[in-house]
NUDO-541722 format. One record per atom (N, C-alpha, C): residue in one letter; x, y, z. Coordinates in steps of 0.1 Angstrom, whole numbers, padded with zeros to 4 digits, always signed. Layout:
BEGIN
AXYZ;...
***
This chain:
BEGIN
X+0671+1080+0747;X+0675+1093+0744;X+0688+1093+0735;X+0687+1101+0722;X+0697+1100+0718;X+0710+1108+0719;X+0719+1106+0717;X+0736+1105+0717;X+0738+1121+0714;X+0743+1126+0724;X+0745+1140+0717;X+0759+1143+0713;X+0759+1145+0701;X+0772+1152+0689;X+0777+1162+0698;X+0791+1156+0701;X+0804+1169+0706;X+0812+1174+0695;X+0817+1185+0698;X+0824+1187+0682;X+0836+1180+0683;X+0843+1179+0691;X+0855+1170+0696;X+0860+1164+0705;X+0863+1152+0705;X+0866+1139+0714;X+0882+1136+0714;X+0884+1143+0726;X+0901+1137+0725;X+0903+1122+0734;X+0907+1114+0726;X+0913+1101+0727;X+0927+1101+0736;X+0925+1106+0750;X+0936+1104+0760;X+0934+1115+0766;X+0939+1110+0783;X+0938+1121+0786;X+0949+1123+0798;X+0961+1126+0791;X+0974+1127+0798;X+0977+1142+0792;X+0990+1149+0794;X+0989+1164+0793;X+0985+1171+0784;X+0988+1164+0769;X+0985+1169+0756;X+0971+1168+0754;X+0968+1162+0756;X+0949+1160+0759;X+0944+1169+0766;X+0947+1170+0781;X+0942+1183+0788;X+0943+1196+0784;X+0955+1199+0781;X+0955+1210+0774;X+0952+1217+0761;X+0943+1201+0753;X+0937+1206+0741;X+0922+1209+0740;X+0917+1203+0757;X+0905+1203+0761;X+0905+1219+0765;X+0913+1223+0771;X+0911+1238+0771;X+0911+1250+0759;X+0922+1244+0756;X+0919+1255+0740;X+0908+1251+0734;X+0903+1241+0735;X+0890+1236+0727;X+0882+1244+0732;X+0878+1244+0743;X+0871+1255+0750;X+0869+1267+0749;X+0884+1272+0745;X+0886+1289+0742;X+0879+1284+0724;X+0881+1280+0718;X+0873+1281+0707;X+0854+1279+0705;X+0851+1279+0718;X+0841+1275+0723;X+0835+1265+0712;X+0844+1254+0718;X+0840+1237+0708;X+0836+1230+0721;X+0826+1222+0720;X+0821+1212+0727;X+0827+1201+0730;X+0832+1193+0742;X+0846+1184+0741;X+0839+1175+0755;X+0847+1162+0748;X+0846+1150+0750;X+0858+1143+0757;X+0865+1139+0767;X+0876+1133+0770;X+0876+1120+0773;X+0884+1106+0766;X+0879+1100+0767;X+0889+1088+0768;X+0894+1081+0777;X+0908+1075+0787;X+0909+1058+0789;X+0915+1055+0788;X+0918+1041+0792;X+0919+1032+0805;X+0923+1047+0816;X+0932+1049+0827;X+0914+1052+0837;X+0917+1048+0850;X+0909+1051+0858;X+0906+1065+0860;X+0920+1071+0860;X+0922+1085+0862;X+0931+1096+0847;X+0929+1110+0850;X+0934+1119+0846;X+0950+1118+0845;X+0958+1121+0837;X+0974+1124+0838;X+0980+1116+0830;X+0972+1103+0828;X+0983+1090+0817;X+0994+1090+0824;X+1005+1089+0816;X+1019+1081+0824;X+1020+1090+0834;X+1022+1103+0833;X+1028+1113+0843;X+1018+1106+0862;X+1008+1103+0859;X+1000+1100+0871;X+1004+1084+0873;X+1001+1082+0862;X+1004+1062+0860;X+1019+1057+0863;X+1029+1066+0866;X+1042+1059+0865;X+1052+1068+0875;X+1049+1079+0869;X+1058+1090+0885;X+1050+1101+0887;X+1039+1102+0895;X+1037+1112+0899;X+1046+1120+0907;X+1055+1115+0917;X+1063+1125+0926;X+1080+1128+0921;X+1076+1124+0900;X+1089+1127+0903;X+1088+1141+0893;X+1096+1151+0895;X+1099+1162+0892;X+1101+1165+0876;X+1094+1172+0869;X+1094+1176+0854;X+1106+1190+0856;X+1114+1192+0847;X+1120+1198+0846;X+1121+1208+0833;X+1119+1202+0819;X+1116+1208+0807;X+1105+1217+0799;X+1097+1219+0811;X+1081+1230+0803;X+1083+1242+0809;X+1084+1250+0798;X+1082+1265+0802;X+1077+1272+0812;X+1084+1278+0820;X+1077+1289+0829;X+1076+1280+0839;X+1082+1266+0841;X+1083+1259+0859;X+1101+1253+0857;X+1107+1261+0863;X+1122+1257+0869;X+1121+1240+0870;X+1109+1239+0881;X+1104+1227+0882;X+1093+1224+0887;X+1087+1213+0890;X+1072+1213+0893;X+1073+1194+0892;X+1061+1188+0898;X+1059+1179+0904;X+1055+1172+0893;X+1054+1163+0887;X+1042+1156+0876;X+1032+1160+0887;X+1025+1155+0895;X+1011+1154+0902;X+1008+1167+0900;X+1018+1178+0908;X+1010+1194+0904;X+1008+1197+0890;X+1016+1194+0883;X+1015+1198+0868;X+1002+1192+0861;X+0999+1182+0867;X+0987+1171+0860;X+0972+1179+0866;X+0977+1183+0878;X+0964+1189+0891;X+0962+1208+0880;X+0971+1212+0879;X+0968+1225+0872;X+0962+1223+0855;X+0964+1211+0850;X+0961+1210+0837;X+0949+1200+0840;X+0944+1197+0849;X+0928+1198+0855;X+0922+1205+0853;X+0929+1215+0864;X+0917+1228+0863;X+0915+1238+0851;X+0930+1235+0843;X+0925+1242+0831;X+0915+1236+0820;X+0913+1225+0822;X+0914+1215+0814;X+0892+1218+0815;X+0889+1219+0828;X+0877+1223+0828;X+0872+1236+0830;X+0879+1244+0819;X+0873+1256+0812;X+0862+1252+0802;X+0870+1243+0796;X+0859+1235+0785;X+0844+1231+0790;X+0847+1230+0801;X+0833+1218+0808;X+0832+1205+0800;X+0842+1200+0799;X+0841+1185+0791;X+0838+1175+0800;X+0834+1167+0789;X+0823+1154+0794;X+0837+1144+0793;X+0839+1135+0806;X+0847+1129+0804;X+0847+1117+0816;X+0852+1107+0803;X+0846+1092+0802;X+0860+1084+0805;X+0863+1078+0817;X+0875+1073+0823;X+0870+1056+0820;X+0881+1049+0819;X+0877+1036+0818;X+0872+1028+0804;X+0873+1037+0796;X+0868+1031+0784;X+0880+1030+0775;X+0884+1019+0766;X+0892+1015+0753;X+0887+1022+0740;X+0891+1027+0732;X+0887+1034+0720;X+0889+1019+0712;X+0875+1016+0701;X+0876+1005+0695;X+0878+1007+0682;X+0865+1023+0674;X+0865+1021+0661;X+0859+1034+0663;X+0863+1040+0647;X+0854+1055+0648;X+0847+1051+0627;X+0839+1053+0627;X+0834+1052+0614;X+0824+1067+0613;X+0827+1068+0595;X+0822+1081+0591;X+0803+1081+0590;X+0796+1089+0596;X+0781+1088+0598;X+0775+1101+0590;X+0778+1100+0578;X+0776+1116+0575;X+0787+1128+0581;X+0786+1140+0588;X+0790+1150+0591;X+0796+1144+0608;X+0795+1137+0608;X+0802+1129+0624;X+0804+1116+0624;X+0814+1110+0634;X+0820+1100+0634;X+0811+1091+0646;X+0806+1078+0643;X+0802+1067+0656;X+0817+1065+0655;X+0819+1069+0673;X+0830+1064+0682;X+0829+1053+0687;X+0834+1041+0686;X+0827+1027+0697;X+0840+1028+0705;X+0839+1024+0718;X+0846+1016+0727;X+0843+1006+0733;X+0851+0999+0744;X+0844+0988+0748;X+0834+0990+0756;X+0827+1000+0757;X+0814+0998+0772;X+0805+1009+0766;X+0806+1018+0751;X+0793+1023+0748;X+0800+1027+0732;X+0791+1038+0728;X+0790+1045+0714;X+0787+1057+0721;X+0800+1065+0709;X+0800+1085+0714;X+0796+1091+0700;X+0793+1099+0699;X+0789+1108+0683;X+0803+1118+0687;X+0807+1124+0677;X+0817+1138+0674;X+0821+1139+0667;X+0817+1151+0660;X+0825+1154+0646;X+0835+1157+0644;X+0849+1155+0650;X+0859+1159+0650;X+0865+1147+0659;X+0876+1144+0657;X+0883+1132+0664;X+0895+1141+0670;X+0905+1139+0685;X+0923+1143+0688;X+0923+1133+0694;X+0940+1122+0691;X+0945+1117+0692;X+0953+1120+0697;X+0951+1119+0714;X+0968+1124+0719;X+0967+1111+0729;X+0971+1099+0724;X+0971+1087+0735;X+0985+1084+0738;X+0996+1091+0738;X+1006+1092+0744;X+1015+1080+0738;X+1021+1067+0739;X+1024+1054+0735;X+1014+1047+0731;X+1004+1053+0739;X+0994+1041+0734;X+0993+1030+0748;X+0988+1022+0748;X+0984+1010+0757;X+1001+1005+0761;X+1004+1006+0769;X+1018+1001+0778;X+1020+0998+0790;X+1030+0988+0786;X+1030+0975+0801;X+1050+0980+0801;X+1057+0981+0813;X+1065+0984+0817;X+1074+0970+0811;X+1087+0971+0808;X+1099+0963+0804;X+1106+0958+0812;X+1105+0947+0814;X+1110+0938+0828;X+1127+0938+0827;X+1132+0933+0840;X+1146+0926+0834;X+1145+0917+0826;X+1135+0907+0832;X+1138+0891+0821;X+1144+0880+0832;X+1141+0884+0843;X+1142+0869+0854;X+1135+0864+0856;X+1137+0847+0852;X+1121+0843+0854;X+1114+0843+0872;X+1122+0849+0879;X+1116+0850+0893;X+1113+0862+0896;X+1114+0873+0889;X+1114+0886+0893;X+1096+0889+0898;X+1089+0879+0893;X+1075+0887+0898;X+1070+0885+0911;X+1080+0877+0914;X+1073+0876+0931;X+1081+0885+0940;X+1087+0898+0934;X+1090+0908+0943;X+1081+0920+0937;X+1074+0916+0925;X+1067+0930+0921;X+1055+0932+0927;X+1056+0948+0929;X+1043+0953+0936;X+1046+0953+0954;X+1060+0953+0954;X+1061+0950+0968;X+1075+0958+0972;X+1089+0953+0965;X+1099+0959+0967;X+1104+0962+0949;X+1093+0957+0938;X+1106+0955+0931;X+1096+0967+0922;X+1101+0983+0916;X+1089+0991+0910;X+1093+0993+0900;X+1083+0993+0892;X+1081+0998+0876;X+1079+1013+0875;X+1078+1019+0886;X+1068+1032+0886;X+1071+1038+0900;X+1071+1048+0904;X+1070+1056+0921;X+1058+1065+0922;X+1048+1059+0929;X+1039+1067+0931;X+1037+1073+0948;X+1048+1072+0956;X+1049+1070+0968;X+1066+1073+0972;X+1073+1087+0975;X+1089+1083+0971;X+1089+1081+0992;X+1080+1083+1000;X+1083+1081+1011;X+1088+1066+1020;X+1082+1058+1008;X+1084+1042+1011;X+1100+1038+1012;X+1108+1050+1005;X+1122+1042+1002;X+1136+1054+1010;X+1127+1060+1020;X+1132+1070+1030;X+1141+1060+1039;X+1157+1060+1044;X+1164+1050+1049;X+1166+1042+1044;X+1161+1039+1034;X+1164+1025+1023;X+1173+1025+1019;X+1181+1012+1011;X+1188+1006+1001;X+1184+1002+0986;X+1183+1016+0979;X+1178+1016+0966;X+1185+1014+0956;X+1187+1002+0946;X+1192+0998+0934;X+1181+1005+0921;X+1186+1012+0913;X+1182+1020+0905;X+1183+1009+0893;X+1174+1008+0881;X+1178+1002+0872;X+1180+1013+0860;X+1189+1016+0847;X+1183+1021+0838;X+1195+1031+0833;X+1194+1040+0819;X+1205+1047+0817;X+1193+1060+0809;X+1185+1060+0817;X+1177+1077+0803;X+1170+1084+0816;X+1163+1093+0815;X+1160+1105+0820;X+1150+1102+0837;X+1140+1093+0836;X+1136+1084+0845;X+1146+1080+0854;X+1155+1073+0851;X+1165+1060+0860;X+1172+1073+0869;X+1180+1085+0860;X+1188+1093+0861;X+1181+1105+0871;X+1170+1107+0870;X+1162+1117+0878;X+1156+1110+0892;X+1153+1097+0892;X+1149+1091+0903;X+1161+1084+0915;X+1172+1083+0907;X+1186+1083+0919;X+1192+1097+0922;X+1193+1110+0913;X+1193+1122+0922;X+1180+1123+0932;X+1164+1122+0927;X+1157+1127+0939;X+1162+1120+0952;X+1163+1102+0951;X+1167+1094+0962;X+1179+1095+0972;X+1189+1106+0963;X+1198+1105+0972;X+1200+1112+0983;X+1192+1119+0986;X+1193+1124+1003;X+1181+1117+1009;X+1171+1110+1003;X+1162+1103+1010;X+1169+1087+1014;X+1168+1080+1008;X+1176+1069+1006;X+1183+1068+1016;X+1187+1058+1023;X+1205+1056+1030;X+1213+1054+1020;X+1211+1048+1008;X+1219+1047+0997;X+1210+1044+0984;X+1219+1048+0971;X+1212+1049+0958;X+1225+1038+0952;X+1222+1033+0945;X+1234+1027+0935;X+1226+1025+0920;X+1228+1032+0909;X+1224+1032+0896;X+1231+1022+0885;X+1224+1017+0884;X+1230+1002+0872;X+1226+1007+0856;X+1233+1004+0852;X+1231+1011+0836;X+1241+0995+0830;X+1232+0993+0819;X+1240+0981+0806;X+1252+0987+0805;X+1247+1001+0799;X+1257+1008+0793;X+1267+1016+0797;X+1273+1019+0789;X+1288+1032+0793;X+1283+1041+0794;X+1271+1051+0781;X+1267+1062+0780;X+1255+1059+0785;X+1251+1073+0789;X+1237+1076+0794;X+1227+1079+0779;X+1215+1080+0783;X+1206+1084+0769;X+1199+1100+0780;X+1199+1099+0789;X+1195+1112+0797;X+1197+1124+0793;X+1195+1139+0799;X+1202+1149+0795;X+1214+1148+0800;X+1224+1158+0792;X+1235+1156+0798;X+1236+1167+0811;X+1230+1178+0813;X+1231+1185+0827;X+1226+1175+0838;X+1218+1162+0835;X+1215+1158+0846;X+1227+1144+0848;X+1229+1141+0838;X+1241+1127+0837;X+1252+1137+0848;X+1257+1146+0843;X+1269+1158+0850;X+1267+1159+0869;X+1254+1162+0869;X+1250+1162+0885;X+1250+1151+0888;X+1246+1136+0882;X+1246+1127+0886;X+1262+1122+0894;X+1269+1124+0881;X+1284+1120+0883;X+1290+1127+0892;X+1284+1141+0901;X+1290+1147+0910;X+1284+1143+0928;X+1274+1134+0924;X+1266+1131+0934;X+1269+1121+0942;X+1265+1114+0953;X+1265+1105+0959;X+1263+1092+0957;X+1251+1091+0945;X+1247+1077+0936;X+1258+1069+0934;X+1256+1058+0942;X+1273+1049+0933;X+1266+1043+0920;X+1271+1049+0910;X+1275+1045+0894;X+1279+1035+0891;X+1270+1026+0889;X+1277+1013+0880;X+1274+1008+0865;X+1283+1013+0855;X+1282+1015+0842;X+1284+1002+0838;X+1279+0996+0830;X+1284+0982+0821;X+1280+0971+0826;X+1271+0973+0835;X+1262+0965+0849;X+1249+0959+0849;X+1241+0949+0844;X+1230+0944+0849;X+1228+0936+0861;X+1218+0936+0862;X+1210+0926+0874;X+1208+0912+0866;X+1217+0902+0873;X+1218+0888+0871;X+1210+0879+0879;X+1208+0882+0892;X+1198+0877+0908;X+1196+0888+0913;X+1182+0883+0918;X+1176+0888+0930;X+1174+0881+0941;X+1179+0884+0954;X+1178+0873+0962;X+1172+0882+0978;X+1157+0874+0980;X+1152+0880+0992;X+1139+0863+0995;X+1135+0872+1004;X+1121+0863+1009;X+1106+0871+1010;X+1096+0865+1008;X+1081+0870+1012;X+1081+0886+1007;X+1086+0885+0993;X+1080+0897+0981;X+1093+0904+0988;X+1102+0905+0996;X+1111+0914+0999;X+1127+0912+0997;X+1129+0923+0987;X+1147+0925+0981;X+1155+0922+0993;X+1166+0919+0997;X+1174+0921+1005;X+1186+0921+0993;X+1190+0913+0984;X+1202+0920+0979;X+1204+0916+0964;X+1207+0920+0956;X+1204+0918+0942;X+1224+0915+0938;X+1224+0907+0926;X+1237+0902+0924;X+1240+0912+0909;X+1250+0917+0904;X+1253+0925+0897;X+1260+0917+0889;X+1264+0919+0873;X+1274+0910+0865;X+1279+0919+0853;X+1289+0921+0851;X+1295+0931+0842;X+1296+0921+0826;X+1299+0929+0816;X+1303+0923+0801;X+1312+0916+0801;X+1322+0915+0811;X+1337+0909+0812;X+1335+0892+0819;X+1320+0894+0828;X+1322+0884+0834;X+1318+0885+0853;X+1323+0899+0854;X+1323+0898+0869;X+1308+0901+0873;X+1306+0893+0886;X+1297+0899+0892;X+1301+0901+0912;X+1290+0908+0916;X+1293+0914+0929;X+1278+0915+0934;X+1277+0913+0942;X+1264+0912+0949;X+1263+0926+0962;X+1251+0934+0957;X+1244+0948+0964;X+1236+0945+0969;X+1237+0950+0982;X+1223+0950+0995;X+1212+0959+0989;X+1202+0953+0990;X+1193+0965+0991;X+1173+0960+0994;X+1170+0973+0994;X+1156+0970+1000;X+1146+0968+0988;X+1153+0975+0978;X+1143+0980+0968;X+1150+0981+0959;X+1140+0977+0947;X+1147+0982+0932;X+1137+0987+0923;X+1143+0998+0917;X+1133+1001+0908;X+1140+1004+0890;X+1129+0997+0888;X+1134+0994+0866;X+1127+1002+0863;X+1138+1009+0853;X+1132+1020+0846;X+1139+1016+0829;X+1131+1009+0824;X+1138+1002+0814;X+1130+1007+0799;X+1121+1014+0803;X+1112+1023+0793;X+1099+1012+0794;X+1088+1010+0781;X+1082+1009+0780;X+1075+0997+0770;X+1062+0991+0768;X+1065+0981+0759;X+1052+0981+0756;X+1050+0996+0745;X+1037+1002+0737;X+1033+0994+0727;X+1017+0996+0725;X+1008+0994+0713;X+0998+1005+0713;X+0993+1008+0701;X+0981+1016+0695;X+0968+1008+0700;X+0973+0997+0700;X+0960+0984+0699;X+0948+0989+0689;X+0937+0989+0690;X+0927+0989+0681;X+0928+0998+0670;X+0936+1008+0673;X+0937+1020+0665;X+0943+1018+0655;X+0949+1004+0651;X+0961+1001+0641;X+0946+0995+0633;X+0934+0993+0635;X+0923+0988+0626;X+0919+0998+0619;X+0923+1015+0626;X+0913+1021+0617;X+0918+1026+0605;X+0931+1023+0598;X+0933+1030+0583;X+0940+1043+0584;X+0947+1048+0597;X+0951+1056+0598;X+0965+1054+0595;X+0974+1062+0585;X+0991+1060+0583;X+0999+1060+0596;X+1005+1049+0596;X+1017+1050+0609;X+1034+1049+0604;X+1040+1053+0615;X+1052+1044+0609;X+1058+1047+0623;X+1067+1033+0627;X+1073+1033+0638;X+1062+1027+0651;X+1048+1025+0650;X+1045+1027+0659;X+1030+1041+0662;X+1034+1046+0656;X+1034+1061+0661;X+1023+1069+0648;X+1015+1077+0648;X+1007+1082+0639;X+1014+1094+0631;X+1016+1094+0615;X+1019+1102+0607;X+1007+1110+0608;X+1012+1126+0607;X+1007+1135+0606;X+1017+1147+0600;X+1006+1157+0592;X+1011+1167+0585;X+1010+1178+0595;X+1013+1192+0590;X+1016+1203+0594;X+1006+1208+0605;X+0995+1203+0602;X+0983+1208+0604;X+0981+1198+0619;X+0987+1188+0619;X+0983+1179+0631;X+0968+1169+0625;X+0967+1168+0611;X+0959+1159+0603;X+0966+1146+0601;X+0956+1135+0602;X+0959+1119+0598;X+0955+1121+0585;X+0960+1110+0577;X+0956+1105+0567;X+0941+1101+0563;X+0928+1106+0575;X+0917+1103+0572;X+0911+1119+0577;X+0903+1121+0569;X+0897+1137+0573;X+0889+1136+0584;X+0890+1147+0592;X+0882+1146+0604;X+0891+1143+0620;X+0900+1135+0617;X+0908+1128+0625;X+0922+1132+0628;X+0925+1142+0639;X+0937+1144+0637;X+0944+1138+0655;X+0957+1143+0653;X+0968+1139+0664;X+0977+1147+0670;X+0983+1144+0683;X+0987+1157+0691;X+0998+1144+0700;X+1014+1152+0700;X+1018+1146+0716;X+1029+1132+0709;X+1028+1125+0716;X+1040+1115+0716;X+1035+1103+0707;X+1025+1101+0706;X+1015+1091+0696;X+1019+1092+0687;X+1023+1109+0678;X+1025+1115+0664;X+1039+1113+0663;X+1041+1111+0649;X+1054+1112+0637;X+1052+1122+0625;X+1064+1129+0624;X+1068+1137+0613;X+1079+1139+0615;X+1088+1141+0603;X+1099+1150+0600;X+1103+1160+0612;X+1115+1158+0618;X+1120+1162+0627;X+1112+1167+0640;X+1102+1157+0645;X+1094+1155+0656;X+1103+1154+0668;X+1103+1162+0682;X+1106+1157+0692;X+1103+1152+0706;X+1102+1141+0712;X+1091+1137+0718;X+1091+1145+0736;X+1086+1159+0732;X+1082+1165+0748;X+1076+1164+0751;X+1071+1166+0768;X+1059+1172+0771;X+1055+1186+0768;X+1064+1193+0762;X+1066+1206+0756;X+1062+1209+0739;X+1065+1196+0735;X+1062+1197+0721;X+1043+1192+0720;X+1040+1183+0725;X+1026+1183+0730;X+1019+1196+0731;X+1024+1204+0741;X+1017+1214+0747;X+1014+1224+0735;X+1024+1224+0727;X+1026+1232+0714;X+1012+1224+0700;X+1017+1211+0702;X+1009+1210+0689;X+0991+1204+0692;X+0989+1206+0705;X+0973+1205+0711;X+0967+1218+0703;X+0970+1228+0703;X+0961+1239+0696;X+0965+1241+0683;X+0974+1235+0677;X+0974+1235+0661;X+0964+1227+0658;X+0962+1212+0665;X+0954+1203+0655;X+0936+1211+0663;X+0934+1216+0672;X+0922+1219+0678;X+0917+1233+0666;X+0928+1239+0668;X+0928+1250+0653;X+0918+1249+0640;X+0926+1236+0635;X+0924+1233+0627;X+0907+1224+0623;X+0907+1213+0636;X+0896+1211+0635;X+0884+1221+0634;X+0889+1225+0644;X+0872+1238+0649;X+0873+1245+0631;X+0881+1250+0621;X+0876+1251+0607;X+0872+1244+0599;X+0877+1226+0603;X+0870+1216+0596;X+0852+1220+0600;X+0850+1220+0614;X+0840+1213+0617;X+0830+1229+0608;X+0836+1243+0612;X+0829+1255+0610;X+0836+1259+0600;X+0838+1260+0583;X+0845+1266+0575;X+0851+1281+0577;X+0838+1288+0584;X+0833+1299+0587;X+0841+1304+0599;X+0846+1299+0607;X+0855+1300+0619;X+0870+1308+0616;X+0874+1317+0620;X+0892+1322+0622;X+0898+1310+0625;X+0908+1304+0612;X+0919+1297+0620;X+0927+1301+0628;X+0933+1319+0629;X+0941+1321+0638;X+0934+1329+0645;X+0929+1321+0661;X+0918+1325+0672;X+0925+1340+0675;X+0919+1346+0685;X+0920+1359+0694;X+0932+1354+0704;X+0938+1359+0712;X+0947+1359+0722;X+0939+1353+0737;X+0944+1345+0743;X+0937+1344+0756;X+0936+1360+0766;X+0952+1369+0760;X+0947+1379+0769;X+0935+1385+0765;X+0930+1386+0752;X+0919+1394+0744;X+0906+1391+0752;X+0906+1375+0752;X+0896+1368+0755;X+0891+1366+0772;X+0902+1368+0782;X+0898+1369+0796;X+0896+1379+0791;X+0904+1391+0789;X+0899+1407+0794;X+0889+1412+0791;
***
């Protein structure tokens, strides 16, 4: 049986993805989702589901997990076909559609979105050569569970929005929070650095983790060492590094598409450098780009826009209103 042609195949399927699967839908385009990840959500599900988004319109706050669970169900307005588990290998031009390969089949679609977020990423260690025999046990890359660290002794690693957000949620869970930062300055927002500094977290600026010292995968107390020299040794149960991330494109750097940084150049339009092929979300670079979950949300229906005219000349670039469209 052969392959049936979708009009577009988005490559990830973390927020910017979902929500371009929907507007794809309101354009009534045929859609394809297609993930790396066992599951729906990319990082937001893969790294902190329970911890709290703060920055998207119209939620004060909201959960990553709820936010990822509502851009589900929006997500299957489209009725998209969607393919978990698969690596994107190569897309080559077949006439009026692109052969998709990955590693476990071949997709047809005439229209390519790139919203793979970083791309393929493994979390940024301290750098002890003993630290892996506490990982996956006491020592986290990620909180997918904040109940585990209820009465605990939690050592926080990190100075940006992660590190900073995950010692405010811990501090009334926690018996204690203590936040380690290299640095002086935070890279965080500053309304949250501000609550931080008014909070219970003991603050230790100018501070890495030198030892870990526990038994059978479990922290009991980690040794601290300042720029000067000193170090002091903290109890604790648990620690969690939040030290960012340590991204690749992987295959996608084969296909001829302009990058820089890392990251996919694109124009106005949410267009790559190859026709047919555009990009959405944190993957993308341009001129005064900023990397939200908010700016995502924004540029998923420019490049969907746009395609749905590639694929149909004959198409309105600027669609009807959703209100037009339920009512």
């Amino acid at each position: 049986m052969k392959e049936e042609i979708v009009d577009i195949t988005i490559v990830g399927g973390g927020s910017t993805g979902l929500f371009a699967s929907f507007y794809a839908g309101m354009r009534e385009m045929s859609v394809k989702i297609i993930d790396s990840l066992p599951q729906l959500g990319g990082q937001l599900i893969e790294l902190y589901p329970d911890k709290y988004i703060y920055d998207i319109g119209g939620f004060p706050k909201i959960l990553a997990k709820d936010f990822v669970a509502n851009l589900v169900t929006q997500a299957h307005y489209a009725k998209p076909e969607i393919v978990l588990g698969e690596t994107a290998l190569s897309a080559e031009r077949d006439g009026d559609h692109f052969i998709f390969t990955t590693d476990k089949g071949v997709h047809l679609t005439r229209a390519i979105l790139l919203t793979a977020g970083i791309g393929a990423f493994q979390p940024r260690k301290i750098g002890l050569k003993d630290e892996t025999r506490f990982e996956g046990k006491t020592l986290h890359y990620g909180i997918k569970d904040l109940s585990i660290f209820k009465d605990k002794k939690v050592v926080v690693c990190g100075g940006g929005d992660s590190a900073v957000d995950w010692s405010l949620m811990l501090e009334n869970l926690a018996s204690s929070v203590t936040l380690v930062h290299r640095r002086e300055r935070f890279t965080a927002h500053e309304t949250s650095v501000n609550q931080l500094m008014k909070s219970r977290v003991n603050v230790k600026t100018s501070f890495s983790v030198k030892e870990i010292e526990g038994a059978d995968g479990e922290v009991s107390k980690v040794m601290l060492a300042s720029r000067d020299g000193n170090e002091e040794w903290v109890p604790a149960d648990h620690l969690i590094v939040n030290y960012g991330n340590i991204s690749s494109l992987g295959p996608l750097k084969e296909w001829g598409i302009e990058l820089e940084r890392n990251s996919i150049k694109v124009n106005t339009r949410m267009e790559t450098n190859i026709e047919g092929i555009y990009a959405a979300g944190d993957v993308t670079t341009f001129d005064g780009k900023v990397k939200l979950i908010a700016t995502g949300l924004g540029e998923a229906p420019i490049a969907v826009n746009h395609a749905k005219a590639h694929i149909d000349p004959k198409a309105r670039l600027q669609p009807l209103h959703s209100t037009s469209i339920f009512n």
